[in-house]
C-alpha positions in Angstrom: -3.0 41.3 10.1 -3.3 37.8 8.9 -0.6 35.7 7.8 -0.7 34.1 4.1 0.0 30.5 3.9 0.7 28.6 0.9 1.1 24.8 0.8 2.5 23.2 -1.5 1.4 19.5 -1.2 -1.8 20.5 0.8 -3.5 16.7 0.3 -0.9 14.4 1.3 -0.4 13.9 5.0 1.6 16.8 5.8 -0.7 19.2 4.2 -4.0 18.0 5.7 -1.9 18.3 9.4 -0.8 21.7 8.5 -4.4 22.7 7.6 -5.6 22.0 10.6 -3.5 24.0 12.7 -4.8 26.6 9.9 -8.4 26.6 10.8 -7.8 26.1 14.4 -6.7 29.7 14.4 -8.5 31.8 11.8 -7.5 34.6 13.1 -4.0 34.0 12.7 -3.6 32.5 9.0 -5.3 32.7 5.6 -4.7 30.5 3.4 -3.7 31.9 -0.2 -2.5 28.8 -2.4 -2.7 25.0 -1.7 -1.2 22.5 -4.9 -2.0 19.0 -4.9 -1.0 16.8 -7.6 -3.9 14.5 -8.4 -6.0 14.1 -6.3 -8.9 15.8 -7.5 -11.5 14.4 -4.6 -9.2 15.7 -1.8 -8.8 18.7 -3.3 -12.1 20.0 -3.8 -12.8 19.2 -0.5 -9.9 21.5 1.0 -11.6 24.1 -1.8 -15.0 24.0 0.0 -13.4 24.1 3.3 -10.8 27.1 3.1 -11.7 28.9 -0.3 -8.3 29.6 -1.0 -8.0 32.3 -3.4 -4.9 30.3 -5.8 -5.6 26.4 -6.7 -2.1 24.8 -8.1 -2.4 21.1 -9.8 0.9 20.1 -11.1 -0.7 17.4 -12.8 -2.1 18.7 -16.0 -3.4 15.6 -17.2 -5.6 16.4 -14.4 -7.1 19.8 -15.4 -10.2 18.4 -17.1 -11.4 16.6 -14.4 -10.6 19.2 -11.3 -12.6 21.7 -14.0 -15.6 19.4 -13.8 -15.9 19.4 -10.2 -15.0 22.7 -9.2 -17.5 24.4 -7.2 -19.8 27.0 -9.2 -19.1 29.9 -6.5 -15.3 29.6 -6.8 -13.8 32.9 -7.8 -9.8 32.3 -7.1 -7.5 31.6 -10.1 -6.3 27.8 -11.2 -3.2 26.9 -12.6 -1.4 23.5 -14.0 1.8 22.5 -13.9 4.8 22.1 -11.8 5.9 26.0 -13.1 2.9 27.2 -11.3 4.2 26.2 -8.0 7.5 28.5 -8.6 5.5 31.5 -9.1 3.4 30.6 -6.1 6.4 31.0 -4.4 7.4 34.2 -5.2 3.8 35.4 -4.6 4.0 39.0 -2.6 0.4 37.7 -1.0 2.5 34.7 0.5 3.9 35.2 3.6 5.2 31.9 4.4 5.6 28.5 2.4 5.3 25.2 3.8 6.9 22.9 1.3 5.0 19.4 2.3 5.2 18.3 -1.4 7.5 14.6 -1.2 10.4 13.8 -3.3 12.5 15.8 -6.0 9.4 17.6 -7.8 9.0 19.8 -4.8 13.0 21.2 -4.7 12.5 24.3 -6.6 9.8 25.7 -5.5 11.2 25.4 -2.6 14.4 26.8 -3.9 12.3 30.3 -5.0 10.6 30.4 -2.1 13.8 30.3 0.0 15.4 33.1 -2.8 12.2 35.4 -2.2 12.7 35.5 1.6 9.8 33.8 3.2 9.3 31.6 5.4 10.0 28.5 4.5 8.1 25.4 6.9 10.1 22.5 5.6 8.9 19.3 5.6 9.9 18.5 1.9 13.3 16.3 2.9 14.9 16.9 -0.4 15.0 20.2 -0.8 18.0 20.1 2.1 19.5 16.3 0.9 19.6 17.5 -2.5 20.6 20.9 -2.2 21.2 21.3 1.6 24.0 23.6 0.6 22.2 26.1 -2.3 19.5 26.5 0.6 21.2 27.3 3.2 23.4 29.8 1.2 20.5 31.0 0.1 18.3 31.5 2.7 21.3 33.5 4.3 21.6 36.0 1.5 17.7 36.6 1.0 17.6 36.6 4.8 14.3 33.6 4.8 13.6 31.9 7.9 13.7 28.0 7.7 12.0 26.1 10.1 12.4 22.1 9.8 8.4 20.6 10.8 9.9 17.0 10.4 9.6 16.1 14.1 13.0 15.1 14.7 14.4 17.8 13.6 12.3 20.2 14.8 12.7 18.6 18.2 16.0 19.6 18.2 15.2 22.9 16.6 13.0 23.0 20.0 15.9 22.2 22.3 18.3 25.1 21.3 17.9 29.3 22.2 15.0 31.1 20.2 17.6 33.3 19.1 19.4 30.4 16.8 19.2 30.2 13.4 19.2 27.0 11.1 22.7 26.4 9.2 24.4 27.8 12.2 27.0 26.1 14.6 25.4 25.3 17.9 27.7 26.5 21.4 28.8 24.3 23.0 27.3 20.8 21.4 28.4 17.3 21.3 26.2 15.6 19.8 22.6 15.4 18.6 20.7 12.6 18.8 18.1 11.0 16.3 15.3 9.0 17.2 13.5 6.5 15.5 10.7 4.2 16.2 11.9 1.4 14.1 9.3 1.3 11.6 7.1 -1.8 11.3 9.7 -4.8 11.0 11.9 -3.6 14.1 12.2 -7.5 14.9 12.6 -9.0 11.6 15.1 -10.8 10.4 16.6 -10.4 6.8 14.8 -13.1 5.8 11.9 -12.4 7.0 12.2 -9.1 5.1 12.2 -10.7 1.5 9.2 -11.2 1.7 7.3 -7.9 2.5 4.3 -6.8 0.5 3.9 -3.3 0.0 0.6 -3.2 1.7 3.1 -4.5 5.3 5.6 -1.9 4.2 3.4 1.0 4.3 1.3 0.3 7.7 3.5 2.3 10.1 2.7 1.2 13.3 2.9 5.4 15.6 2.5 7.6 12.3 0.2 8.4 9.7 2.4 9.3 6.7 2.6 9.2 2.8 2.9 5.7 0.8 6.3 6.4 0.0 7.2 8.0 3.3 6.7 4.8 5.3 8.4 2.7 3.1 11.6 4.9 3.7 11.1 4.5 7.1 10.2 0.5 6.7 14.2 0.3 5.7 15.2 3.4 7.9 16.5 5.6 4.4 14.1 7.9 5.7 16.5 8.1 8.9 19.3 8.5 6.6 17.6 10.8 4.6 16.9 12.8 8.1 20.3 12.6 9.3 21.7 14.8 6.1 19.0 17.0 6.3 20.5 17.7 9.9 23.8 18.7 9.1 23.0 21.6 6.9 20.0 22.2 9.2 22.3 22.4 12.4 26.4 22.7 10.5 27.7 19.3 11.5 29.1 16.7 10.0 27.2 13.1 10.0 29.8 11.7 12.4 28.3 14.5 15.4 24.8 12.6 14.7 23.7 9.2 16.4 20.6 7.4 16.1 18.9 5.2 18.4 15.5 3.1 18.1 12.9 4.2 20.2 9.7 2.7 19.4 7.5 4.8 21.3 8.0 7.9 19.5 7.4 10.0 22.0 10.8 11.6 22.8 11.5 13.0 19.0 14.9 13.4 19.1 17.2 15.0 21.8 21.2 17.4 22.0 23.7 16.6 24.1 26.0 19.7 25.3 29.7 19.4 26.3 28.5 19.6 30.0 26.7 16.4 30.2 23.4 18.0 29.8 20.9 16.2 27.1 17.6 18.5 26.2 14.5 16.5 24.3 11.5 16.7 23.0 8.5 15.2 24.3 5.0 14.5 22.7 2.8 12.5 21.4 3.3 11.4 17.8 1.1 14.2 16.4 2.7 16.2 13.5 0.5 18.9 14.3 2.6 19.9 16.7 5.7 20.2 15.0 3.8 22.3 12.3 2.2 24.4 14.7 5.6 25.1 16.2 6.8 26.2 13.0 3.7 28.3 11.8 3.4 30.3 15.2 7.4 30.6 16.2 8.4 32.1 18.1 5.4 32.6 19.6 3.5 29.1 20.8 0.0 28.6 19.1 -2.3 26.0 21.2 -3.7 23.2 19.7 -6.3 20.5 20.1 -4.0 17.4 20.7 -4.0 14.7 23.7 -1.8 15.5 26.4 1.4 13.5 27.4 1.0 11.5 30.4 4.3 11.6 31.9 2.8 8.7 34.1 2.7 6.6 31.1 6.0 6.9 30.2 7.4 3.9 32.0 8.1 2.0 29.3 10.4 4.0 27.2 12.6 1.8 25.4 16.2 2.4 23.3 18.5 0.6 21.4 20.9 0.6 18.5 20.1 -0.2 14.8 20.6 -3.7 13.3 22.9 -2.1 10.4 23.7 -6.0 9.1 19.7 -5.9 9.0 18.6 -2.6 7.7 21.5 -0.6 5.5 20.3 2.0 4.1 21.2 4.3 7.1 25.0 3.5 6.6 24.6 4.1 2.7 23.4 7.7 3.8 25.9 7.9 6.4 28.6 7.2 3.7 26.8 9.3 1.3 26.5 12.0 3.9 30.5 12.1 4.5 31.5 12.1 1.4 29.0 15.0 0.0 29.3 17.0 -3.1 26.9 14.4 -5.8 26.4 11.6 -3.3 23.0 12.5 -1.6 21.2 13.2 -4.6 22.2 10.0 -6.5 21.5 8.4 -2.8 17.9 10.3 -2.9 16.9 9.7 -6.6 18.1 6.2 -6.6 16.2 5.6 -3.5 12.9 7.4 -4.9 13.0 5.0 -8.3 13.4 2.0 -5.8 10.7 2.5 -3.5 8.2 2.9 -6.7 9.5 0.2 -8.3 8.7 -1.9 -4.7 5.6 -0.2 -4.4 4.6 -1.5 -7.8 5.5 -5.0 -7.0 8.9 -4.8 -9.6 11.4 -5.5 -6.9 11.7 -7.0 -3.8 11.9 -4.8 -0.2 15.4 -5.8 0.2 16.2 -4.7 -3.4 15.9 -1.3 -2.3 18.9 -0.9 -0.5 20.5 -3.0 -2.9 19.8 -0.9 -6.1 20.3 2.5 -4.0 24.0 1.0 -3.7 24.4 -0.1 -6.7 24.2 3.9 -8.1 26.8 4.9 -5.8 28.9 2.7 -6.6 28.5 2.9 -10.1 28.0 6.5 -11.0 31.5 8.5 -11.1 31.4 11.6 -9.6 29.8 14.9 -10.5 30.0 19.0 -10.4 27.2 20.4 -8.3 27.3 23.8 -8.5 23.5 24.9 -9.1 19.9 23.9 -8.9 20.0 22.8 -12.2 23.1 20.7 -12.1 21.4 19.4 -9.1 18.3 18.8 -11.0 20.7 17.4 -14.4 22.5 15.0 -11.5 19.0 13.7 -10.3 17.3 12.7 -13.5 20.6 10.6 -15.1 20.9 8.6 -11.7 16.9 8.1 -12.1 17.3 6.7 -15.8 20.0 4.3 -14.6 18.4 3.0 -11.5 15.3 2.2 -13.5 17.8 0.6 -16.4 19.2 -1.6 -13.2 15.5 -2.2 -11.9 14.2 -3.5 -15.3 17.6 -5.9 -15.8 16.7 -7.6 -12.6 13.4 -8.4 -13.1 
């Protein structure tokens, strides 16, 4: 028996990784629904290649134009609109769901999927800073598997028994340990750093990722952002997590035990492998990717972060300890930001600044639900945008 596969988010970066892994073992996987938003060219092209029998594009705007260019011999169903995605979800064809789609659109369906019991392959980071809570209650009472296909954390997911279970205390830890590579201005000074383009900000120089993605990890939120994720991912509080910079990225992350023992994770820089992890566990699936030289490995290098330089890890530290409303103002406030940066409104050190500026500003608020979670995330979006447009 094959397993079904949907993914959510099947043309950005994550998805085209995860679809490899997919053909690479046919025998394994089928793949039932892939959702993209807009991009129509990328789309058809995963249509020809995996005739998937459900085609999701949450941009309607859109549906003309995928219409025009759908293949004459396709016989699976469309549908538009983010609402489509939710009923993927709860698909009884789907097997497992890997939620690859970025930012806040991507937090319910990931939600349902979680509340129908699949398998949920998480690489959507706000499903668990948003609502880390909700899904991890949730996963518990429908009795769905989460696996984290972020690298880090599934390096860490890699360093503990088979028999553990996400959300769960881990025996005998003291620490787990985050790493990160730095992003491309790991030597900049903060002057230096007014004056980043976008088209700087989004050349990471070890990973091929999303737009927005590498601007998060051009200011290190998406470290922050990665460091909430793990304590609902692993139960522990943001004061049990370091980070260090290592700009190799080939030891993902590592856990230190009260014995003095320190387990990591070593590869090459290859998200396939992270995914594959997730789509085959427990069981290993092999892959196509280049080999780690341990020969090679001389030059491993580690230090601290340059918090005076790069903030935005403290403001999710801070946003981290003090829970409840603070990571989803930290997230949406963040998300408005990094468009606004990307669109040449603000500055690359404005970022931080506005991201800050909403925590500060907005008192706090009762999350008890997806949709107060949901409520929560589009007021703090309307005032970072009201800050955004006052300081241009």
């Amino acid at each position: 028996m094959t397993t079904g596969v949907a993914v959510f988010g099947a043309t950005g970066s994550i998805g085209e990784s995860t679809l490899s892994v997919i053909e690479e073992h046919p025998d394994r996987f089928r793949l039932e629904v892939v959702s993209a938003h807009r991009s129509i060219d990328k789309l058809i092209k995963v249509i020809e290649r995996f005739r998937p029998r459900h085609v999701i594009l949450t941009d309607p705007s859109q549906e003309e134009a995928l219409m025009e260019r759908l293949p004459k011999w396709f016989e699976g169903s469309l549908a538009f609109g983010e609402n489509s995605l939710i009923e993927a979800a709860k698909a009884t064809e789907v097997d497992v769901v890997v939620a690859a789609i970025v930012g806040a659109i991507g937090l319910r369906s990931t939600y349902v999927a979680v509340s129908s019991g699949k398998r949920v392959c998480l690489a959507n980071k706000e499903a668990l800073v948003m609502a880390g809570g909700l899904m991890i209650a949730e996963a518990r009472k429908s009795g769905a598997v989460l696996l984290p296909i972020d690298s880090e954390h599934n390096a860490m997911f890699q360093c503990l028994p088979e028999t553990y279970l996400v959300g769960e205390q881990i025996a005998g830890l003291r620490q787990l340990i985050l790493t990160c590579s730095g992003g491309p201005f790991l030597e900049w000074s903060i002057r230096d750093l007014t004056r980043v383009t976008p088209a700087q900000a989004v050349a990471h120089p070890n990973w091929s990722m999303g737009r927005k993605i590498s601007v998060d990890s051009a200011t290190l939120m998406n470290k922050g952002l990665e460091l909430i994720e793990a304590t609902h991912l692993f139960g522990v509080p943001e004061s049990v997590i370091d980070v260090v910079i290592h700009p190799e990225s080939m030891i993902h992350s590592l856990v230190e035990f009260v014995d003095g023992s320190i387990l990591a994770q070593l590869s090459r820089p290859d998200m396939r492998i992270p995914i594959a992890h997730a789509l085959g566990f427990p069981e290993r699936l092999r892959i196509d990717v280049e080999r780690l030289s341990l020969i090679g490995l001389s030059g491993l290098r580690f230090e601290g972060v340059r918090h005076d330089v790069f903030p935005a890890l403290n403001l999710a530290r801070e946003a981290s300890a003090e829970g409840g409303d603070r990571p989803i103002i930290l997230n949406a406030a963040n998300e408005v930001a990094v468009e606004a940066f990307l669109n040449d409104q603000i500055s690359f050190t404005k970022i931080s600044q506005i991201t800050a500026d909403c925590l500060h500003q907005i008192a706090k608020q009762t999350v008890s639900s997806i949709n107060d979670v949901l409520s929560l995330d589009k007021m703090c979006r309307n005032i970072a945008e009201r800050l955004i447009s006052e300081r241009k």
